[in-house]
C-alpha positions in Angstrom: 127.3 79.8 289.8 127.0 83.6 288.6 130.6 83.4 287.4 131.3 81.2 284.6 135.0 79.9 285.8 137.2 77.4 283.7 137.5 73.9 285.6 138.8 70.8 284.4 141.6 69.6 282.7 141.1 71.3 279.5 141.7 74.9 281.4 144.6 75.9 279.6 143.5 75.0 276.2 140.2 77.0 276.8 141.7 80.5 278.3 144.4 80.3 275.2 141.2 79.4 272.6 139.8 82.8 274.6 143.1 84.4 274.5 143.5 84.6 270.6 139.9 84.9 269.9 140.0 88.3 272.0 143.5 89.4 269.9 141.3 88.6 267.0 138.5 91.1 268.6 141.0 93.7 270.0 142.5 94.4 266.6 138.9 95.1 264.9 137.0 96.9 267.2 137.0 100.2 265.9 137.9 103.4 265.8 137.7 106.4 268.6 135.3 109.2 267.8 136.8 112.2 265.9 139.1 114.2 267.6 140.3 111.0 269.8 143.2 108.7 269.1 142.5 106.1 266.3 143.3 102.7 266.3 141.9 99.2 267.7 141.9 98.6 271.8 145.8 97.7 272.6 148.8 100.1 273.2 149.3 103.7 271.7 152.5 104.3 269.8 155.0 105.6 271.1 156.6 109.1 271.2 158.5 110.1 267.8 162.4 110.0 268.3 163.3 113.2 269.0 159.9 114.5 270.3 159.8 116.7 273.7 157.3 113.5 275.0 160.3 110.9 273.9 163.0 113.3 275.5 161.3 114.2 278.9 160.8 110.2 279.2 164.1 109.2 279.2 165.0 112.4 281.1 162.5 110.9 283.9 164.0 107.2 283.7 167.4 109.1 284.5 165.9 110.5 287.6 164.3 107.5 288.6 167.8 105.6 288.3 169.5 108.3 290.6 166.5 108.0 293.3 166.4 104.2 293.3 168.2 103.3 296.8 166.8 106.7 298.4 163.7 105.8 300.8 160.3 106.7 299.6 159.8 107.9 303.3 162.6 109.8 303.0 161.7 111.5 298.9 160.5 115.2 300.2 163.4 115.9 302.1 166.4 114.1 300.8 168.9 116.6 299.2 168.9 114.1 296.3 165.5 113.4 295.7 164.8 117.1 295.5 167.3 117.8 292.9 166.3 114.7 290.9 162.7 115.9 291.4 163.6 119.6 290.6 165.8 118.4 287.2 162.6 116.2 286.5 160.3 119.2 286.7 162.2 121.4 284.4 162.2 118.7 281.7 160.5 120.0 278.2 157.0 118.2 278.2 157.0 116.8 281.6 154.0 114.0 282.4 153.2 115.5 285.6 154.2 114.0 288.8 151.5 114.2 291.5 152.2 116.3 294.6 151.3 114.5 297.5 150.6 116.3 301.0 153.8 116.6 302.8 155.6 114.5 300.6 156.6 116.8 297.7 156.3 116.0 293.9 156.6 112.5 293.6 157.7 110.7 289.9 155.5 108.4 289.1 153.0 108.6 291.3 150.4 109.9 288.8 149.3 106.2 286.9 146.6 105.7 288.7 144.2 108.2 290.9 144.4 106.8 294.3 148.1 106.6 293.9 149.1 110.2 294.8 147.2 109.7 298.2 149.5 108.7 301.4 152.3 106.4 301.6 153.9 105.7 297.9 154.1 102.2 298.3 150.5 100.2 298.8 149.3 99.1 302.2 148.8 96.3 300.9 152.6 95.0 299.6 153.5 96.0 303.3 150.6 95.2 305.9 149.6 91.9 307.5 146.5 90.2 309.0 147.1 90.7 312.0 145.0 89.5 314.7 142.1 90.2 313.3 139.6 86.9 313.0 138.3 85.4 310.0 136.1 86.4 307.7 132.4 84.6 307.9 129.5 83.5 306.2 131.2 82.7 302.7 129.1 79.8 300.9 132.1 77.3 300.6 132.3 77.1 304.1 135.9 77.9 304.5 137.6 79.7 307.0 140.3 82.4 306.2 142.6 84.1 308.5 143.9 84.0 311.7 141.0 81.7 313.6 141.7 83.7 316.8 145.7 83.6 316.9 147.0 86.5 318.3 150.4 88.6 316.6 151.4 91.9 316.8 148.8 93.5 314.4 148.7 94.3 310.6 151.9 96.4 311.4 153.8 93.2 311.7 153.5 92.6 308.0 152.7 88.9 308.3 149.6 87.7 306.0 148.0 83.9 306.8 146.6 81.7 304.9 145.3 79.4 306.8 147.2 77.1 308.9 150.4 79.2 307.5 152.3 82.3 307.2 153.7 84.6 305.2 155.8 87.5 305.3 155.5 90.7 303.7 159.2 91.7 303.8 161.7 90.9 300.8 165.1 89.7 299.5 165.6 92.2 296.5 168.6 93.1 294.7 171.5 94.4 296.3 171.6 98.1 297.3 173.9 100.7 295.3 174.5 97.7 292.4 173.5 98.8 288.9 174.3 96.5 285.7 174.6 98.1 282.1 176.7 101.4 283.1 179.7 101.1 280.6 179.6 100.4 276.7 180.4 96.2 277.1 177.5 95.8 279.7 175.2 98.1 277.5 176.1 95.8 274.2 175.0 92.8 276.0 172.0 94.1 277.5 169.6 92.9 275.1 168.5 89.5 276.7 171.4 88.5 277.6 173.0 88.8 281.6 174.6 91.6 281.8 177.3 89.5 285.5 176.0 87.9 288.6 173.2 88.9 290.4 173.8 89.3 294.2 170.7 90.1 296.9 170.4 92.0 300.3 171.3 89.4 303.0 168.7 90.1 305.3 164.7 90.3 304.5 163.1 93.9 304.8 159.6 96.0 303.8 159.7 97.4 300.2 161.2 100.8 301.3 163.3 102.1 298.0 162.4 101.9 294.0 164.8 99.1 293.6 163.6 97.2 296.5 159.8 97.5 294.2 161.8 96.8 290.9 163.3 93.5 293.0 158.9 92.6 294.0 157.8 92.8 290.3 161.5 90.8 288.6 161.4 87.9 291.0 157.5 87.7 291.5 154.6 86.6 289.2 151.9 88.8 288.1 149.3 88.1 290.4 151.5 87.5 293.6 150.4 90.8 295.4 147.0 90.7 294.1 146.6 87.1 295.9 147.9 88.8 299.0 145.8 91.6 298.8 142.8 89.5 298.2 143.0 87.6 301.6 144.0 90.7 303.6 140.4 92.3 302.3 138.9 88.6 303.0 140.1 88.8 306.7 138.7 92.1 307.0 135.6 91.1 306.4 135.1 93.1 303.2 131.4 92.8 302.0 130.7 91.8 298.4 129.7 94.3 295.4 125.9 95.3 296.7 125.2 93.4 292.9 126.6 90.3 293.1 124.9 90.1 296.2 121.7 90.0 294.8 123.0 86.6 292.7 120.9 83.8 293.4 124.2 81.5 294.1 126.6 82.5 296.3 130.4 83.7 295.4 133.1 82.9 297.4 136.5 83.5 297.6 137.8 80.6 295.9 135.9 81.9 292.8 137.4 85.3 293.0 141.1 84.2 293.5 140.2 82.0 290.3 139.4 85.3 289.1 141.9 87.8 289.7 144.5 84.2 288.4 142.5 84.0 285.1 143.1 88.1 284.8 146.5 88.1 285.0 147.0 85.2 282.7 145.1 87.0 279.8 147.2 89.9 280.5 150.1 88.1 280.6 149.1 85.9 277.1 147.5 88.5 275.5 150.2 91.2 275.7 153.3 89.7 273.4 150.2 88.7 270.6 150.1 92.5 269.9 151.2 94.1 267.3 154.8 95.2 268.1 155.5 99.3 267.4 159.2 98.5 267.3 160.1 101.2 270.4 163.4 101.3 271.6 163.9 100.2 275.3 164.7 103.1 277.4 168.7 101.8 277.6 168.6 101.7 274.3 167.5 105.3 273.6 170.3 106.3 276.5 172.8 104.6 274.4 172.1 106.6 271.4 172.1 109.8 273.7 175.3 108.8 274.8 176.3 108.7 271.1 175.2 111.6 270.1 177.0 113.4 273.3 180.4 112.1 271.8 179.7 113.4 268.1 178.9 109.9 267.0 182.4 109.8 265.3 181.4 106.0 263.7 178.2 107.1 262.3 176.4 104.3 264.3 173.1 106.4 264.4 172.8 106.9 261.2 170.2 109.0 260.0 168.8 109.2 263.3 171.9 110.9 264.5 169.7 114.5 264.5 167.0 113.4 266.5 169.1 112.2 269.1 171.7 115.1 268.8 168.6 117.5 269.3 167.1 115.1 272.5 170.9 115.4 274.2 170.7 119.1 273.5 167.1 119.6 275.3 168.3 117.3 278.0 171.9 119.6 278.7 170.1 122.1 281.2 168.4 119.7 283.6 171.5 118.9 284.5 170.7 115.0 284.8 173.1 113.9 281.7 176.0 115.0 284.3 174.8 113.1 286.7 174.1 110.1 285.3 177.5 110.2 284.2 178.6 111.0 287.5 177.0 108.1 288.9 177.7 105.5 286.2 181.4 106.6 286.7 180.7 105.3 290.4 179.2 102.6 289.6 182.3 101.2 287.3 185.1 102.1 289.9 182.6 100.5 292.7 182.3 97.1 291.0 184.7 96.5 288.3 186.5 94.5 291.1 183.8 92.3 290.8 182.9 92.0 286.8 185.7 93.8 285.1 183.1 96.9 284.3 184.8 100.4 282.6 185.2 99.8 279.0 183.5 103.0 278.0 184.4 101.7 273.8 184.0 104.8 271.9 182.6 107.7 274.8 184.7 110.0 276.8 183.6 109.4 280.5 181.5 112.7 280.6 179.6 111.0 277.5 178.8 107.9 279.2 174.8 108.6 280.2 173.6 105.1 279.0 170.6 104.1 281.4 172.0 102.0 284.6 169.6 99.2 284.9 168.8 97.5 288.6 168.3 93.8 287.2 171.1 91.7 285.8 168.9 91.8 281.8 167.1 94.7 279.7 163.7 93.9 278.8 164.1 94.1 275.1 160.6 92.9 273.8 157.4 94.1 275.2 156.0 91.3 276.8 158.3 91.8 279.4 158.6 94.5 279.6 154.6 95.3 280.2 153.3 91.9 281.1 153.4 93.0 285.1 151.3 96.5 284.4 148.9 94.9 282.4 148.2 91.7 285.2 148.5 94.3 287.9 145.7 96.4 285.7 143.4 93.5 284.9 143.9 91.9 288.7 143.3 95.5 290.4 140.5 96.0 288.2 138.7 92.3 289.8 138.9 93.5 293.1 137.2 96.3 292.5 134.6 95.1 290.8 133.9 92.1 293.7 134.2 93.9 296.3 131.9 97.1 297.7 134.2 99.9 297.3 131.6 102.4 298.7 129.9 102.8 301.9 126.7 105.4 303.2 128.7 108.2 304.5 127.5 108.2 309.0 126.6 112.1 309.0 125.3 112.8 305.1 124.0 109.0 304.3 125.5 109.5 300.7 128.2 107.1 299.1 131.8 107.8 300.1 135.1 105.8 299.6 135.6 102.8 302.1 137.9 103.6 304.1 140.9 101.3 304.6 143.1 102.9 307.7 140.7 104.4 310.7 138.8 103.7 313.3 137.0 101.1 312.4 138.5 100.0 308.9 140.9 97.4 308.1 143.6 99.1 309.7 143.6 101.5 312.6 146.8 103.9 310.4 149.0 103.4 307.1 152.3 102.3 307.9 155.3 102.8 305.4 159.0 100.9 306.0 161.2 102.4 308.6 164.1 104.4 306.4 166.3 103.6 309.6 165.0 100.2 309.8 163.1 98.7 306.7 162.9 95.5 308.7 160.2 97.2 310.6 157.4 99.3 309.6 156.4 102.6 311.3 152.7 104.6 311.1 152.1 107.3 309.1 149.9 110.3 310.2 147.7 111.4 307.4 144.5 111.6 306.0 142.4 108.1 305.9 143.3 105.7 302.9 140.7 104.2 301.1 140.4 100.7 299.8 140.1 101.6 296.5 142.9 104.2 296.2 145.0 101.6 297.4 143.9 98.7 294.9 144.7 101.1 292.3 148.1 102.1 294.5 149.5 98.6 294.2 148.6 98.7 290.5 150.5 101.7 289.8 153.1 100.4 292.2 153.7 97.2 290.3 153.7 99.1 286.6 156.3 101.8 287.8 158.6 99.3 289.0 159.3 98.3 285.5 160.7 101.9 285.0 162.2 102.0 288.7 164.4 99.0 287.1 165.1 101.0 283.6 163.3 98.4 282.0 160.4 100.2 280.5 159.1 103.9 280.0 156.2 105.5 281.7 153.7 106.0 279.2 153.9 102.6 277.7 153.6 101.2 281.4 150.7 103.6 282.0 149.3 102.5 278.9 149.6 98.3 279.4 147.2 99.4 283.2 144.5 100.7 281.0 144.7 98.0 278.4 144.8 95.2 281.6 141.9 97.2 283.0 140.0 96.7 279.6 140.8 92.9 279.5 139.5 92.4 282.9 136.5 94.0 281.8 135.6 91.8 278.4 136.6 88.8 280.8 134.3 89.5 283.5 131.7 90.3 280.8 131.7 86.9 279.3 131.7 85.0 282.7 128.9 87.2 284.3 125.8 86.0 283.5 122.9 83.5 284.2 121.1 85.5 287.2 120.1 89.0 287.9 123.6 90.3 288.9 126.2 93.2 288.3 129.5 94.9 289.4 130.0 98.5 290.0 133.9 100.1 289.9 135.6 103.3 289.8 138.0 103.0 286.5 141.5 104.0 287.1 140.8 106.9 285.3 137.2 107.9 287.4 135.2 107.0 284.8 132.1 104.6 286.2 131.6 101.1 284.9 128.7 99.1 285.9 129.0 95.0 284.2 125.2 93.9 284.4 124.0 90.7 283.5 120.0 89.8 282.6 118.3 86.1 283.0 118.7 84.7 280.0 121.0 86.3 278.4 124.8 85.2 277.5 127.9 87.4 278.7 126.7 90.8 280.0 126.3 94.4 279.5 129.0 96.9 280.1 128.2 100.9 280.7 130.4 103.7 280.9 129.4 106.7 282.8 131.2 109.8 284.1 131.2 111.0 287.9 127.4 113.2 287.3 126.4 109.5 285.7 126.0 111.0 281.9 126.8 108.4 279.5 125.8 105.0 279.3 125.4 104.9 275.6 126.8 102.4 273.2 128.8 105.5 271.6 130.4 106.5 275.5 131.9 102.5 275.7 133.2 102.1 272.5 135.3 105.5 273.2 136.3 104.0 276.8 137.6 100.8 274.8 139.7 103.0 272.6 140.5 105.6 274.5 144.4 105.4 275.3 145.5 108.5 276.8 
């Protein structure tokens, strides 16, 4: 085989061996070229308390809390969404969310570049196989798909594997129920349940943030990846043009043991890092909350400034009143049901602690960032199997694979019905391309940590990257022992090639930019550290 896999029973012993030796490498690999960010390959520091990055952050996690049970199809018009969008926008040092076509400016739909393209949610957490017949001439000989059965198309959301189905459509969290929104549910939201989780009672598309925060709290890392691996199987999606020139074949079974092993380094790797001791965004909201009621028990101490002067910059967005508007909602809404509305020591106008859509904060970072950095390292192993470029019919250069079309995987995009999320409906548009939305369900999967309140953007944007680099020193080692390579777009645009020599152990690794300058051992060790 071309790819070294683990096999036997000693599997889990040897990916955690290779799990700490690569902690051991992370931590002394260098530092980035003058004028970049220092520091070894991991996860930047955060923003300083009271800086205009640390204040627009928590401003966006407010916004992202008010727009969680509006539609996605529904974000450029709603009267909500473009007030939350417009408060967003006039926040001091705003990250930038993308503008997409007919869909306005969009939070959180910059991580990755083929996330601002179509639909906000990824084709592939809503499509199925459809009818479409198996894929062909793998080595193993087996057979993956539909094997000629007939349903209503990819628009019908149901994948197969094999001899059985699955559905696209979830069972999230109930609609309209936050958790954490007075002072007694804030003071037990570090680990501990913050009253009883309830859940929609009928199955539906992902078609709302919480409905995506719902995928990535009751899912494991490399769920959607799986899914997305046989949906590009049954398409018939030809290999990398290198590892087609392998002497052994690959076949699917050796990818999905790929794309596992990649999200269970993330996953291992992440909590072994050295921990920067950042506040979880409902923390930081408490102490905003705090500060907006003069802090009359000095519980800030001598952070009390810093947060005084964050509330302050925050005032003329406009979101702190309506946060507290909707946590005021929230606690006459449910305290029927868990006794929620002791506000302790803030006024109700001073009550703009961060509502939360699951039933526990994610106080320490392996949760919170475990799913962004799988979804980083897994996205990054599909691209690098699979051919992401074709000759263009009219020019004969490369261009993008196309993933909705004539021709392509599927003949439109589709998005969930906003007046019926149990169905999906198509979506006019430009043509999606596989790629963009690989890197789409990546982005997906990493903002639904701050969809739920659970973690901020940039540290979510930051564990994708860090994923994306794990997947690369993992396919590195296990590439090797013929003339073979992988080619991939990274999520940034930069152009990695993973080439492996007869004879040699592990593999090469180049970095290149889009006019292919580069290449040098000087241009990788800045893509390793780079972390903005």
């Amino acid at each position: 085989m071309v790819l070294r896999l683990v096999t036997g029973g000693d599997a889990g012993e040897a990916e955690q061996d290779r799990a700490e030796a690569l902690v051991a490498r992370l931590k002394t690999l260098g530092q980035a070229p003058s004028g970049g960010h220092g520091g070894a390959v991991g996860l930047p520091p955060g923003p300083a308390l009271g800086s205009k990055a640390m204040t627009t952050e928590i401003g966006t996690l407010w916004g992202a809390a008010l727009l969680r049970d509006v539609h996605f199809a529904d974000w450029a018009g709603h009267p909500a969404a473009v007030a939350v969008s417009q408060a967003v926008a006039s926040l001091p040092s705003r990250p930038g969310p993308r503008a997409i076509p007919d869909r306005g400016e969009i939070p959180f739909a910059d991580a990755t570049l083929g996330a601002g393209q179509g639909p906000y949610v990824s084709q592939f957490l809503l499509v199925g196989t459809g009818a479409r017949p198996a894929a062909r001439g793998w080595a193993d000989g087996g057979s993956v798909g539909t094997g000629g059965a007939q349903d209503d198309g990819p628009g019908a959301g149901i994948v197969r594997y094999g001899a059985q189905c699955l559905h696209q459509r979830i069972t999230g969290y109930l609609a309209r129920l936050d958790h954490g929104t007075d002072w007694t549910g804030r003071r037990a939201a570090a680990g501990a349940i913050l009253g009883p989780a309830a859940f929609e009672c009928h199955p539906r598309f992902v078609a709302t943030p919480r409905d995506l925060a719902s995928f990535v709290d009751l899912g494991a890392p490399h769920q959607a990846f799986l899914t997305a691996l046989h949906l590009i199987l049954d398409a018939g999606t030809p290999l990398d043009g290198g590892l087609s020139l392998a002497g052994d074949a690959v076949g699917p079974a050796d990818i999905e043991a790929l794309v596992l092993g990649a999200a269970a380094r993330a996953v291992d790797v992440l909590p072994r890092l050295p921990d920067d001791g950042r506040a979880t965004p409902s923390e930081l909201a408490a102490g905003l909350a705090l500060a907006r009621a003069g802090d009359q028990g000095r519980r800030l101490g001598e952070r009390r400034e810093a947060f005084a002067a964050m509330a302050a910059a925050l005032e003329p967005s406009g979101l702190p009143e309506r946060i507290a508007a909707h946590n005021a909602y929230q606690n006459r809404l449910w305290s029927p049901r868990d006794g929620r509305g002791d506000l302790g020591p803030l006024a109700p106008e001073d009550n703009v602690l961060l509502p939360l859509a699951t039933t526990r904060d994610a106080p320490d970072r392996g949760t919170r960032l475990a799913h962004a950095a799988a979804a980083g390292a897994c996205a990054t192993v599909l691209k690098a199997c699979f051919e992401m470029f074709e000759p263009d019919p009219v020019t004969g250069r490369p261009r993008a694979r196309p993933l909705t079309g004539a021709g392509a995987m599927l003949p439109c995009a589709y998005e969930a019905d906003p007046d019926d999320p149990t169905h999906l409906r198509p979506v006019a548009g430009a043509a999606l391309s596989l790629q963009g939305e690989i890197d789409k369900l990546a982005a997906n999967l990493a903002a639904a940590r701050c969809f739920a309140g659970q973690a901020a953007p940039s540290e979510t944007r930051a564990a994708l990257r860090l994923g994306e680099r794990l997947a690369v020193a993992m396919l590195r080692d296990r590439l090797g022992g013929a003339p073979a390579a992988m080619r991939f777009t990274s999520f940034d645009g930069d152009h990695l090639t993973i080439a492996a020599t007869p004879g040699t152990e592990g593999a090469r690794v180049l970095v290149r930019d889009a006019a292919g300058h580069g290449g040098s051992a000087e241009t990788l060790q800045a893509w390793w550290t780079r972390q903005d």
